[in-house]
NUKEBA-43889 format. One record per residue (C-alpha): z, y negated, x; residue in three letters. Coordinates in pm, whole numbers, padded with zeros to 5 digits, always signed. Example, Ala and Ser with C-alpha at 12.3 -4.5 7.8 and 13.67 -1.06 7.14 Angstrom:
<kedos>
+00780+00450+01230ALA/+00714+00106+01367SER/
</kedos>
This chain:
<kedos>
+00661+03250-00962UNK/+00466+03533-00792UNK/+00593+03675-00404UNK/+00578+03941-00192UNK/+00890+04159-00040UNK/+00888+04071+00374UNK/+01186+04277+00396UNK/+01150+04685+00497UNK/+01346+04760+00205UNK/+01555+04586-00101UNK/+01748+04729-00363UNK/+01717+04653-00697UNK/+01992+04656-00965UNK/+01975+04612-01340UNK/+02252+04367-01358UNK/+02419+04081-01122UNK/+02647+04338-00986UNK/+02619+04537-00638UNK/+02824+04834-00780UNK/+02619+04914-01070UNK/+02352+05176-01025UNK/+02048+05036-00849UNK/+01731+05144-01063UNK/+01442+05087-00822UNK/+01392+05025-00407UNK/+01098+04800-00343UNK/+00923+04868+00005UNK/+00768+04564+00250UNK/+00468+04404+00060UNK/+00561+04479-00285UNK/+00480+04178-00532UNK/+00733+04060-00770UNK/+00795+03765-01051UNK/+01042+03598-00948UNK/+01285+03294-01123UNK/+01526+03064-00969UNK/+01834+03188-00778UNK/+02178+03233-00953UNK/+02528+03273-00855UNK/+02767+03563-00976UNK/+03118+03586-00896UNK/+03067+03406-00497UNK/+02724+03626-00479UNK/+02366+03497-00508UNK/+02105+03694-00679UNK/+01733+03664-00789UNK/+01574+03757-01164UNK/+01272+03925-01161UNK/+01065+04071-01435UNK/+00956+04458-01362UNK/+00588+04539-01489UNK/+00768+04718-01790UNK/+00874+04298-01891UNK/+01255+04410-01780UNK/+01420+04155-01656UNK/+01633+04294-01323UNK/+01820+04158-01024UNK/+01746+04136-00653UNK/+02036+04000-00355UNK/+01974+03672-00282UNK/+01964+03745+00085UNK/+01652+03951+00031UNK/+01377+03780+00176UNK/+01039+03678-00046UNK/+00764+03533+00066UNK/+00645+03261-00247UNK/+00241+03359-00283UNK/+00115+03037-00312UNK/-00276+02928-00407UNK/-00496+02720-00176UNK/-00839+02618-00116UNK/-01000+02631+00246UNK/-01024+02262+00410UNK/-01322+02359+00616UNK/-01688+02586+00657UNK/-01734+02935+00817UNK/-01357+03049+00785UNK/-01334+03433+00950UNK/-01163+03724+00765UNK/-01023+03937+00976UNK/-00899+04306+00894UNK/-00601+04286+01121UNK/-00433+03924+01232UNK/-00554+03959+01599UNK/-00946+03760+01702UNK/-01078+04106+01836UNK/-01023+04291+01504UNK/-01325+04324+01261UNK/-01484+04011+01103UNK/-01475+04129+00686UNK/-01641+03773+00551UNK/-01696+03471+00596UNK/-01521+03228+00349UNK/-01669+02842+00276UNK/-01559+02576+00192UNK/-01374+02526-00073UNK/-01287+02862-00176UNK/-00983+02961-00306UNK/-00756+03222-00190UNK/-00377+03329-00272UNK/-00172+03312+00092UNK/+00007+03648+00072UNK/+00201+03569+00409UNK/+00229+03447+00770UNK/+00267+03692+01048UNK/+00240+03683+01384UNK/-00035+03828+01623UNK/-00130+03786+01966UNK/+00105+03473+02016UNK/-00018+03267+01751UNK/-00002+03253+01369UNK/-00212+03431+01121UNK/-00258+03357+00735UNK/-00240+03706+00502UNK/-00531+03575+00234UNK/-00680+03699-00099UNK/-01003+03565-00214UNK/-01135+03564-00585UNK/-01241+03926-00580UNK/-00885+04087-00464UNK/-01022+04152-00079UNK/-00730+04086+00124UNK/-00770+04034+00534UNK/-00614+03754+00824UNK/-00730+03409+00912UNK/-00605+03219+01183UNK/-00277+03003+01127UNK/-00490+02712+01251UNK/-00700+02691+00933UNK/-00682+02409+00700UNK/-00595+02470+00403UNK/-00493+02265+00104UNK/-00219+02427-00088UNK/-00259+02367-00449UNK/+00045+02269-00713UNK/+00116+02611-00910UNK/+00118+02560-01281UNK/+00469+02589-01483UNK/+00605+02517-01792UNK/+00909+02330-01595UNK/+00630+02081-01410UNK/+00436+02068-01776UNK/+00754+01916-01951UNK/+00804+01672-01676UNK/+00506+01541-01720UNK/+00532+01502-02084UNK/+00858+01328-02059UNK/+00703+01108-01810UNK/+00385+01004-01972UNK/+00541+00983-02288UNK/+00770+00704-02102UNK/+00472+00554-01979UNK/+00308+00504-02277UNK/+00598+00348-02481UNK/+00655+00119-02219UNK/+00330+00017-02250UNK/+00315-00004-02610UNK/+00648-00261-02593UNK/+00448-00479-02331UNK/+00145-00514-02481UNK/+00267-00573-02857UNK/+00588-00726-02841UNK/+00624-01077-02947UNK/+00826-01174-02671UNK/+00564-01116-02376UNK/+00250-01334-02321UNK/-00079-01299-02461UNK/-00240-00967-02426UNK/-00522-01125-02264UNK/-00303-01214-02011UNK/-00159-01028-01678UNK/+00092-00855-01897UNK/-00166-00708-02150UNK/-00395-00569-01903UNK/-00078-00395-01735UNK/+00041-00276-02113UNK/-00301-00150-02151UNK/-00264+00037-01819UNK/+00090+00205-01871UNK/-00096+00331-02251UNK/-00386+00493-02048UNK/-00217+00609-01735UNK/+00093+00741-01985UNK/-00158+00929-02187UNK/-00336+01079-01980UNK/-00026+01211-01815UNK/+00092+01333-02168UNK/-00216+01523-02241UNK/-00224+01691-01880UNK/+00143+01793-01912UNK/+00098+01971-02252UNK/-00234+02150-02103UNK/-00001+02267-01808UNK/+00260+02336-02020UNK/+00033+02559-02263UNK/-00156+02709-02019UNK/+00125+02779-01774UNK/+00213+03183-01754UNK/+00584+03215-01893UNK/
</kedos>
């Protein structure tokens, strides 16, 4: 999972250990890959992959903003080049278009969005924009849906061609038939996530 660094500075080590040498200091804004927290003698700490493919170690108190994709819920959305309504208008986004949310600060009392669009231009809408958030590809939500689908469908097969359930033409063959469908479908879209999910 891709994030961004909110704090001013974080250390960062090359093994789950405090004492060891740290090898790098990211600054505010930096953008990492991260993984899922783990626990070290009483201590939590977070993997992350340097741009060399090195897997190293960040404190789990270290604050990391997930970057997250969405797609703008309404027309006419302003870019701004600093998160206040006076700063200077960049673009105007539509409808529709996506954008990476980088962060949420604060300016002038209310909420503002830190956006990238498609072409890496980077700039503040307000908080109050809709956006819909959009479900980040992994390998983790590819195998679930495998597993799932692949349940789907063999419950389906055992409905619809077992021996001891009525017809198929009746109520429980058209809900065999649907389990098959819905289960495959779910099968094939959890080995496209899975495939095309980064690693």
């Amino acid at each position: 999972m891709k994030g961004r660094i909110i704090d001013p500075q974080v250390k960062v080590y090359s093994s789950m250990d405090e004492n060891s040498v740290s090898i790098a200091t990211f600054q505010e804004g930096k953008e990492i890959e991260f993984g899922g927290a783990k626990r070290k003698s009483g201590k939590v700490w977070v993997p992350i992959t340097l741009s060399t493919g090195q897997q190293a170690f960040i404190p789990g108190e270290s604050r990391i903003f997930a970057i997250r994709e969405g797609s703008l819920m309404q027309n006419n959305v302003d870019v701004h080049a600093e998160p206040s309504a006076e700063s200077l208008v960049k673009q105007q986004l539509a409808r529709n278009s996506k954008v990476y949310i980088l962060q949420v600060v604060k300016g002038e009392g209310q909420d503002w969005v830190r956006v990238r669009d498609a072409s890496g231009s980077e700039g503040y809408i307000s908080g109050d924009t809709r956006i819909k958030v959009l479900q980040q590809k992994t390998k983790a939500a590819g195998r679930k849906n495998i597993l799932t689908g692949a349940m789907w469908l063999i419950a389906g097969l055992v409905i619809t061609f077992s021996g001891s359930t009525p017809s198929a033409s009746g109520s429980f063959g058209l809900l065999g038939y649907g389990a098959i469908l819905f289960g495959a479908v779910m099968l094939i879209s959890g080995v496209v996530q899975y495939l095309t999910a980064p690693a």
